[in-house]
Each structure stands twice: as C-alpha cells, then as structure tokens.
C-alpha positions in Angstrom: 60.2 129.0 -0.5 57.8 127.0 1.4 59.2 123.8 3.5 58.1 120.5 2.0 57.4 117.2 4.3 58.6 114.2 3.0 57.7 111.0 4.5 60.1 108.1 3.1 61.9 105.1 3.4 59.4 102.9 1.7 61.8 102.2 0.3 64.7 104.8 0.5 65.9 103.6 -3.0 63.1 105.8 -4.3 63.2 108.1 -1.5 66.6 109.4 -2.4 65.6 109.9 -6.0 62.6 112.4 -4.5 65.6 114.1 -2.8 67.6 114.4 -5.9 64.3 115.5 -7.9 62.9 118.3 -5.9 66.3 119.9 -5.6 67.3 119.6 -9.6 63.7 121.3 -9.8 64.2 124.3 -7.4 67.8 125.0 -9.2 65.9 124.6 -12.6 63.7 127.2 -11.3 65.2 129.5 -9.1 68.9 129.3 -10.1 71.7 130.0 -8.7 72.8 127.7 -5.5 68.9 127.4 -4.9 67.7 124.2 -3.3 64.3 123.0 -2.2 63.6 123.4 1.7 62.9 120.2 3.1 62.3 117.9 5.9 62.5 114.5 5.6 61.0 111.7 8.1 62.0 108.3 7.1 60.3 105.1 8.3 60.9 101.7 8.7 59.9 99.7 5.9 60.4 96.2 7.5 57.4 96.7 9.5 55.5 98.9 6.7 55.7 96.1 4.4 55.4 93.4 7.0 51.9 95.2 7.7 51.0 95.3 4.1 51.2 91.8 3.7 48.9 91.1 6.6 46.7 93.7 5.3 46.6 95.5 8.8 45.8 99.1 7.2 44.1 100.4 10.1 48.0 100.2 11.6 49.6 101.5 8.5 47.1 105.0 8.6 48.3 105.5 11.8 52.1 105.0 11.6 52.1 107.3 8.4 49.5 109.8 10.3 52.2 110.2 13.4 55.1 110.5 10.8 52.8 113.6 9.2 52.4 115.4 12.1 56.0 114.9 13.2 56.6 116.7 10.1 54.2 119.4 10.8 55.6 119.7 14.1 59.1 120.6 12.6 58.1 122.7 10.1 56.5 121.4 7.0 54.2 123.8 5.1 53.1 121.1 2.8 53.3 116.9 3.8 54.1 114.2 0.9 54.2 110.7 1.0 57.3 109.2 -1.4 55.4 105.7 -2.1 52.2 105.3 -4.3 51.0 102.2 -2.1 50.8 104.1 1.2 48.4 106.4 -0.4 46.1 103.8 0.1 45.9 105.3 3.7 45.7 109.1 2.4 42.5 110.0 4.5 44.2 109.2 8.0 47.2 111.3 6.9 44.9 114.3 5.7 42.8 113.9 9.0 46.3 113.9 11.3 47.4 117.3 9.8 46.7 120.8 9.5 48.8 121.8 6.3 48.3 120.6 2.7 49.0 117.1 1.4 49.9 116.8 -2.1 48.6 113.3 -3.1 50.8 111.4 -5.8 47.9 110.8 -8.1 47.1 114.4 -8.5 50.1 115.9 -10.8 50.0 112.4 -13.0 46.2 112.8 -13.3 46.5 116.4 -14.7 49.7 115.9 -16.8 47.4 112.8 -18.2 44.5 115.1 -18.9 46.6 117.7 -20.6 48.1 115.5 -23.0 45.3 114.0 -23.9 45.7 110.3 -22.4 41.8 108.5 -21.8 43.2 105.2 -21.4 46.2 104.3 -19.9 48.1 101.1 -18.2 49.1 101.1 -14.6 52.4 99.6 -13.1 52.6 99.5 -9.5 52.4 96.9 -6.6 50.1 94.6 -6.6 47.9 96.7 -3.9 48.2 99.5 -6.1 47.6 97.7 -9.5 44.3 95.4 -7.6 43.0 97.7 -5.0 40.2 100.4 -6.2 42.4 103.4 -4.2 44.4 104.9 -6.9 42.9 103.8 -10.3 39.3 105.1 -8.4 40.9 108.6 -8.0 42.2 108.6 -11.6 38.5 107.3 -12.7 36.8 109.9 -10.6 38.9 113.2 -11.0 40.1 113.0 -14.5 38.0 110.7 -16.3 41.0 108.1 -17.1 40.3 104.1 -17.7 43.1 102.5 -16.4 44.1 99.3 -17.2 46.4 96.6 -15.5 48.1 93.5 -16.2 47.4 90.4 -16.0 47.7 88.3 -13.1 50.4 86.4 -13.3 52.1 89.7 -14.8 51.1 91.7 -12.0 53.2 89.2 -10.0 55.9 89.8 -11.7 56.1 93.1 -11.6 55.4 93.2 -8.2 57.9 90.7 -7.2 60.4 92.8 -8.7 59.7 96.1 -6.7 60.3 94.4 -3.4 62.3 91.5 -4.0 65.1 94.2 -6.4 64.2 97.6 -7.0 63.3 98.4 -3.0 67.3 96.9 -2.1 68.4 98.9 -5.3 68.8 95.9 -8.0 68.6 97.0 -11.1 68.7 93.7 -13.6 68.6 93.7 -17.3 66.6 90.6 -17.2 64.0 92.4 -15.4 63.5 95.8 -17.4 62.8 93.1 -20.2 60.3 91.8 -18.5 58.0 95.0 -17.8 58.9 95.9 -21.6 56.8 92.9 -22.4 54.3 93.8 -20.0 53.9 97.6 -21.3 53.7 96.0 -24.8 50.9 93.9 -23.9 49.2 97.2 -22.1 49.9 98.8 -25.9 48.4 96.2 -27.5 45.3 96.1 -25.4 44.7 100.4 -26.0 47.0 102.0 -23.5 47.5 105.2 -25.1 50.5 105.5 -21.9 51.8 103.8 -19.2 52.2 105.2 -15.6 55.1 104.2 -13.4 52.5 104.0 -10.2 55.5 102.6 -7.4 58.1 105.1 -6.8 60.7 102.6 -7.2 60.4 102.0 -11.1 62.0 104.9 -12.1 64.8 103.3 -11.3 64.6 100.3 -13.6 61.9 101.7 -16.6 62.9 104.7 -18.3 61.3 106.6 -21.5 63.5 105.0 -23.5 62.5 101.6 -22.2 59.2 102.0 -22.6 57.1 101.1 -26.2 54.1 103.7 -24.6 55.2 107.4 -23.1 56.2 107.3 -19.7 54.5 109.0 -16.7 56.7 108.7 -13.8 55.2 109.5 -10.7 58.0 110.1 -8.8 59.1 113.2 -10.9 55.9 114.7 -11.4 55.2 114.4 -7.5 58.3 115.9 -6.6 58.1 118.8 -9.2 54.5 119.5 -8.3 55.4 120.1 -5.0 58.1 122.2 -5.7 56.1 123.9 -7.5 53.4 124.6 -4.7 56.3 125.5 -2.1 57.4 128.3 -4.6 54.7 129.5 -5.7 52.3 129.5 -2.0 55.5 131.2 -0.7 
C-alpha cells in the first residue's frame, strides 16, 4: 500500500476523524489487522486562521506548500490537505511537490455526478461558501450548480465551525440551526447538501439532514485510500 500525506491540524477535531476514516477504510478493504500507511504533518491553526482573516493567502500557499514537501520528504506517495478552506491555495501545494495531490472536491464531485445530483447546497466556511475556488471546480468539472445560504446564514454556520466544532463543541442548539439552513437549501432546489468544512461531520449527520449528505471528509479520505491501494 502506498503512503498517504496528510496535512492537518486545521483544526485537529477533523483531522483525527481523517485518521479514524482512512484506517476503518483500509480494514474494510484489506482485512485482517490492515491499516492505511500514513504520515501525518500537523500545523498550527492559530496562525492559519489568523492569516485567513487578514486574507494574506500569498502566506497561507506557502506554509501549506513547505508542509507538502515535508511530507514528500518523508515519504508520502500521495499529499492531502484535511480542510476544504485551504484548498483555496491548491495550486502552490501542487507546484511545491512532485507526487499526486488528491484535491477534496474531486471524490464529492464524482460521487455527485454518479448519483445524479445537478443542483446542490454548499455548507462550509464562509471563504469556502463566498469565494469562486471550490463551487468554480464543482461548476467546471462536473457540471454542478451550487447553491449557498444566505448571508446572515452563512454567518451562522460559519461562526459555528470556528467558534465550536474546531475546539470540539458539539451543541444541540447548533445542529438545529444548520437543519433550518439545509431546509431552506431544500426548499430553494437542492437536490443534496455537501458538508464542504471538514469539521461538520462532527455535528450534521445523515440522519440530521432533510437533503442526503455528502460529507467530504469521508469521501476524501476513502478516495485516497483508495488511490494508495490500488497505485500500489
């Protein structure tokens, strides 16, 4: 089995679920005592987010482009990053790094596509849920019209990934609050709802949702599984 670079830590809430993922996925698969091979570089997120909120990206592309090669260095045969926002810097990390990067969007997109999803609702921060990176790459590679919440909604559900979920509170109050907002994303056509922020796993799960889930967090950390078996 191939080796598979994680870059985490924003936050490691989410980050430890990857961990937990990837290995339930390579047992499911292989059997046996199997586990996935892995390396696993975590950063700081104090200054990630602190850099986030004074939209210095030129400094976040080149804090996750040294963690990638740091990964490379050790051994990865394959680089992810554990955080949907950070992709917003994918082409300094793919630029940094000889191996393949397996971006987030990617196994969502195509498990979209094959069950027949053209219109869905995003969740995610607010960078993620405002900024043209992510819903642009769903647009462009597999035809998807995504749609967000509104603004005061995207508040709150961004308030709630870093001010809980990222220091691992899970409220009631709160999973009642993005039930509201995925019922408004119904009513408006989403055929589905991603979970774009790889900390709402945590708080929204099928069951919780009045649209079918696409967690990104799983389906990133099975697809690269998947790749390290199968490019092995």
């Amino acid at each position: 089995m191939k080796i598979i670079g994680v870059i985490g830590g924003m936050s490691w809430e989410s980050t430890t679920e990857y961990y937990t993922l990837m290995n339930r996925h390579a047992k499911a698969r292989l059997g046996g005592h199997h586990n996935a091979r892995s390396l696993l570089l975590t950063v700081d997120f104090a200054s990630v987010e602190a850099s986030q909120r004074a939209g210095d990206w030129t400094a976040l592309g080149t804090q996750m482009a040294d963690a990638a090669r740091q990964l490379e260095r050790g051994g990865a045969d394959l680089v992810i990053l554990a955080t949907n926002t950070m992709h917003r810097v994918v082409e300094s990390i793919e630029q940094a790094i000889d191996v393949p990067f397996l971006h987030i969007a990617d196994p969502t997109g195509n498990a979209l596509r094959a069950a027949g999803i053209t219109r869905v609702g995003l969740l995610g921060t607010r960078y993620t849920m405002e900024q043209a990176f992510y819903a642009g790459r769903l647009r462009e590679r597999y035809g998807l019209e995504t749609l967000i919440p509104d603004e005061t909604e995207r508040a709150d559900v961004h308030r709630i990934i870093y001010d809980e979920l990222c220091h691992g509170k899970v409220n009631d109050a709160s999973r009642a609050v993005y039930q509201r907002v995925i019922e408004r994303l119904a009513a408006r056509g989403a055929q589905a709802v991603i979970l774009g922020c790889t900390e709402i796993t945590l708080l929204i799960k099928p069951e919780d949702s009045a649209l079918p889930v696409f967690d990104t967090t799983a389906l990133h950390a099975q697809a690269a599984v998947e790749w390290a078996i199968e490019s092995d």
